[in-house]
N, C-alpha and C positions, 0 to 999 in steps of 0.2 A: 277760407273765405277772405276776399278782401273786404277793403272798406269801402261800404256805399255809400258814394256821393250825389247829391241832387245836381250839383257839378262842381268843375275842378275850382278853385279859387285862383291858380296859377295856371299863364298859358306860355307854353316853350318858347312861341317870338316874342311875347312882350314881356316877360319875366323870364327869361332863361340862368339866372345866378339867383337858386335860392338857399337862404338859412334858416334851419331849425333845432330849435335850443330845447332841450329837455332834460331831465332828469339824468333816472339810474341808467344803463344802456344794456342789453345782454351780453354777457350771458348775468352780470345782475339782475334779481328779483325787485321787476317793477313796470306793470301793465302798461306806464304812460313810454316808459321806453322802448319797452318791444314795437308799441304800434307805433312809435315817431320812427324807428327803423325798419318800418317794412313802409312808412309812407315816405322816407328818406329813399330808398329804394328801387318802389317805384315810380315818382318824380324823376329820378334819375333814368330809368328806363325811356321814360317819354322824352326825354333829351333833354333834362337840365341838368346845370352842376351844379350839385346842391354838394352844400358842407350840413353835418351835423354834428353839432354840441351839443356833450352830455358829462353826465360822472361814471366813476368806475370806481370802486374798492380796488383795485388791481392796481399796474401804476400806469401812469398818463402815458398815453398815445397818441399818435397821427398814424391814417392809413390813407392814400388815398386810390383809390383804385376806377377803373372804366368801369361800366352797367351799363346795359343797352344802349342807344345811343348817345347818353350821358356819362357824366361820371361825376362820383359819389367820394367825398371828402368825409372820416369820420374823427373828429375830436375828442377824448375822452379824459378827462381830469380826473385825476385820483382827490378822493373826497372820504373822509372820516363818514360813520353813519350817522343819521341824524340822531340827535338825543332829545329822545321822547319822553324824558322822564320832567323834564322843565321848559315851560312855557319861553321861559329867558332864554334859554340854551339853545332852544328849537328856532327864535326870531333871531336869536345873535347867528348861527350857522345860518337859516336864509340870507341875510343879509350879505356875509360874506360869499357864501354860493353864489348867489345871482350877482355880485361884482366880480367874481372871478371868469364866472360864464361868461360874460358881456366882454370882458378883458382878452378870456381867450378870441373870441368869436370876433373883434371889432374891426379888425382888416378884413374879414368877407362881410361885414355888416355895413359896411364905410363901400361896397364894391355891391352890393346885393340888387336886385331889382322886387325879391319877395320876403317877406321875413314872418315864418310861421313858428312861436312860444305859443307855449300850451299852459296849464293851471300847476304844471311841478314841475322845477319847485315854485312854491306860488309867491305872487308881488314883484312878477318881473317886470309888469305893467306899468310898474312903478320907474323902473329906468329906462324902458324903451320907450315908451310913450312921450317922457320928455324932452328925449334925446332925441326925438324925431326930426329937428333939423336938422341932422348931423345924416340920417338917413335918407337914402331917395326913392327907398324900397318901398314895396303897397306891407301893410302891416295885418296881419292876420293873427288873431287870439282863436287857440284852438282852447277852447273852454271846459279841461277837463273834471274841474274840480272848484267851485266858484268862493275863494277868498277876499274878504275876510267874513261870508256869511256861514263858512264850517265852521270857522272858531264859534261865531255870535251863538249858532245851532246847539254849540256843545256845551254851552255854557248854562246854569241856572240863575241867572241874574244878569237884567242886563251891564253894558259895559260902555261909558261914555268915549274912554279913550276908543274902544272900537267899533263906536258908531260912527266918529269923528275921519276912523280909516275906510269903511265903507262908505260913506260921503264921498273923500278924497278917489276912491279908488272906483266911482260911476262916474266922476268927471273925467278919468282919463281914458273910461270904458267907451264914452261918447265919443272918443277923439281917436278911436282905431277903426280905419277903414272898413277891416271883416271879421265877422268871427266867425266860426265853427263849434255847434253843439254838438253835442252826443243824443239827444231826443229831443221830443215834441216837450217834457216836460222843463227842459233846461231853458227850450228858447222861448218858451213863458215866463221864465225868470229872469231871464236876460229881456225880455221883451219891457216886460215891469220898470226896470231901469234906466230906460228912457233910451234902450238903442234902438235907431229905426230898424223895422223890419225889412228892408230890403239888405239892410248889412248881415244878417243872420239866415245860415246855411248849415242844415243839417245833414252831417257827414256821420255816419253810427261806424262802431270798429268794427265789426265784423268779427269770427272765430282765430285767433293767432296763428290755432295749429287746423289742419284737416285729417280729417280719420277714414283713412282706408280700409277696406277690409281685411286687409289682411295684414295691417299694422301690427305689433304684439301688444297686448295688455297688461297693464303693470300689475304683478298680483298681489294680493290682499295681505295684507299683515295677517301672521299666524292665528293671533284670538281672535280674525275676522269671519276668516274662510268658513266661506258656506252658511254664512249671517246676511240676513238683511240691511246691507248696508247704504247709510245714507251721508254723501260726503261733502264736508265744507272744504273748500279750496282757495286757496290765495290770503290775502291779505282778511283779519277779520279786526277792524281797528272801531274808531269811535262814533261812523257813522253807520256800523250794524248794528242790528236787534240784538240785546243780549238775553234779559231778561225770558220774553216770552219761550225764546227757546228751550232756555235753563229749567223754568217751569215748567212746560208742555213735556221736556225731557222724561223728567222726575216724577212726571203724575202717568207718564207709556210706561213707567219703570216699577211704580208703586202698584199705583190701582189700575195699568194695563197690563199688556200680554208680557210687556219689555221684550220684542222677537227684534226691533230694530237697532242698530248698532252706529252711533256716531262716529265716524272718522275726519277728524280735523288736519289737512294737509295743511297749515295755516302758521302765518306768522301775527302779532298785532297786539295791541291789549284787550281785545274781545275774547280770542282764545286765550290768553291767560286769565280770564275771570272767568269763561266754560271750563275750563282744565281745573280751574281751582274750586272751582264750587263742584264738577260733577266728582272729583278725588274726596271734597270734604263728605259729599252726600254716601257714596262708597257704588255710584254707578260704572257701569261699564261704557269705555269708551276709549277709543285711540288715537296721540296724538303725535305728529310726527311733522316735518321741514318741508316747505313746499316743494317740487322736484323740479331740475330744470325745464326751459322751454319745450326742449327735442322729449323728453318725457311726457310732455304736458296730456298730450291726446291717448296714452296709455293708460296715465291716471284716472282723466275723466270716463273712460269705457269701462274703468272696474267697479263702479259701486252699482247697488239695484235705482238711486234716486240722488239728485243733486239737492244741496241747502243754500238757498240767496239768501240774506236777510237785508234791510234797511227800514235803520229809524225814520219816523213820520219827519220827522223837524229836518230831513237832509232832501228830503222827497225834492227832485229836480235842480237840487245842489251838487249832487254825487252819482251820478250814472254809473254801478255795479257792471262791468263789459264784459264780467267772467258769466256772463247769460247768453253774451252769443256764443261761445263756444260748450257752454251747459248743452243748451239746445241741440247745437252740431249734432253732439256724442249721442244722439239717440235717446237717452235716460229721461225718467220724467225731472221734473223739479217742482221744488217745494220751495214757495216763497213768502217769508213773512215781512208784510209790507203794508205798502198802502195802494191804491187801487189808482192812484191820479202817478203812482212811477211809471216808468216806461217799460221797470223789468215785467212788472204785468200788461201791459201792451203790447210786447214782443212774445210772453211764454203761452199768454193764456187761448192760442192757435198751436201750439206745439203738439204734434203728433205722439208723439211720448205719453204725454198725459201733464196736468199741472194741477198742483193747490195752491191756491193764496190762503195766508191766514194773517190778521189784521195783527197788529203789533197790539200785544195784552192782552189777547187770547190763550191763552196757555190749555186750555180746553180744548181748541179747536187745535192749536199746535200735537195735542195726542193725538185728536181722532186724525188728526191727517198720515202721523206714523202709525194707525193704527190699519188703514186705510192700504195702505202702503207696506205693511207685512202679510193684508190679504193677496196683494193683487203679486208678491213673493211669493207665497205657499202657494198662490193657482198658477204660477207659471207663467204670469204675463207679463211680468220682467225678471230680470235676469239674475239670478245668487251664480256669483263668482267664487269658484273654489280656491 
């Protein structure tokens, strides 16, 4: 599936040189990269020359090559991972990241007519926005991830210095031509900020991969097969639900059937605090590296149910996009959340089937796997062997 736009932000005669800066790039593991390269891609198809800049673990690159009637420049810097283990560590590497990125990228940026940054890495906002005399380009925030209100979310107490940066960083929000959300819920948050709403366009990503029929299916790790399995995939970091999960887990395990079987494809500190409490409890459950892209659509067609989660406090900060390809794969999904996200606006029509369970439910988090190992034994979705 591509991405649906209400429409394009860039148009081939008037903006024909566009740049977009982004993150990790594939075959690195990182949602905002894949979808800035398939929208790098196809911009390029409709006849721009678009350059894209991003990072790579691998080492730095230039490709530049034709695509439909455009052609498509790819930058990628070799970049250390970020170190999540310190807040200093993590603001000292953005820092240098986004002056590198601006570095490489500044002779098509200094030449551009469109310039579309997204939320990662975040506070680029910070040097393009001021730097916009230097620019002649239309500036476009594609608003993946909205900074510095993840951190304020994450935090239990407030924090002046990073009120003082959220301040800073709505004045320069004011002063960027367009942006692009991912829902209805992000551009109420952005609306709150004081950006007019005719600058705000909602562009959702759509499924990365598509699923054919006759694609092959990734199979089940060994202590899987032939379990009711319910799987988390991607990234499970600090704006999911940990808690209710871990709970709900433990009480299907104890005082239910336990017929359900967690499998975490996942990298983040959420799965290392599920991995660790469900090892310390002695349940059963599997955990293992997320798989590449071209993998992607075989993984999701193996389990009987998908796992979303998102904390209340990130609700329309953090748009989870591994829901539109949940969906694609046919599978129900199980989302613990809150009811004002978009992931329940999109699932809760899903043909498949869908639960929401409210974040601190740990009760309703069983009965929904409990739910979910009847509708396994009666055959109405699918146990992969």
């Amino acid at each position: 599936m591509m991405q649906l736009l209400e429409q394009s932000p860039f148009d081939p005669a008037k903006e024909p040189r566009i740049v977009i800066i982004a993150d990790w790039l594939p075959p690195d593991f990182g949602a905002v990269g894949q979808y800035m390269l398939m929208r790098a891609q196809a911009l390029a198809e409709q006849g721009h020359d678009v350059t894209l800049v991003g990072l790579s673990t691998a080492r730095g690159s230039t490709i530049r090559k034709m695509r439909g009637r455009g052609q498509l420049a790819e930058i990628r810097l070799s970049a250390r991972p970020v170190p999540r283990g310190s807040l200093v560590g993590r603001m000292v590497w953005t820092i240098e990241t986004n002056l590198r990125l601006i570095f490489a990228a500044f002779g098509a940026l200094r030449a551009a007519d469109g310039i579309l940054f997204t939320g990662s890495p975040p506070f680029l906002i910070h040097l393009l926005v001021p730097l916009k005399p230097l620019w002649r380009a239309k500036l476009v925030y594609r608003i993946t991830d909205f900074h510095p209100e993840c951190l304020i979310a994450a935090r239990d107490r407030p924090s002046r210095a990073l009120g003082a940066l959220l301040g800073l960083t709505n004045f320069w929000r004011r002063r960027v031509e367009g942006f692009e959300v991912l829902g209805e819920d992000q551009r109420r948050r952005l609306a709150e900020t004081g950006v007019p709403a005719d600058r705000i366009v909602l562009v959702r990503d759509g499924s990365p991969v598509e699923f054919p029929a006759d694609a092959p299916v990734e199979p089940l790790p060994v202590e899987l097969a032939g379990r009711c399995v319910l799987l988390y995939s991607g990234n499970y970091g600090v704006a999911h639900e940990v808690d209710t999960v871990a709970r709900g887990y433990e009480r299907h395990h104890r005082q239910g059937t336990g017929r359900v079987r967690l499998w975490l494809s996942a990298t983040g500190g959420g799965a290392e605090d599920l991995a660790a409490r469900f090892a310390a409890a002695g349940l059963p459950f599997h955990r293992s590296s997320p798989v590449p892209l071209e993998r992607l659509s075989g993984l999701l067609r193996a389990p009987a149910a998908h796992l979303v989660t998102l904390r209340d406090a990130f609700v329309g900060y953090v748009m989870p996009s591994k829901i539109y390809a949940c969906i694609e794969s046919g599978k129900p999904v199980l989302f613990v959340g809150s009811a004002a996200s978009d992931v329940d606006l999109l699932a809760r029509n899903s043909p498949a089937g869908y639960w929401r369970v409210p974040c601190g439910d740990a009760v309703g988090f069983a009965a929904a796997l409990e739910d979910l190992a009847d509708r396994c034994a009666a055959g109405s979705v699918e146990i992969a062997s």
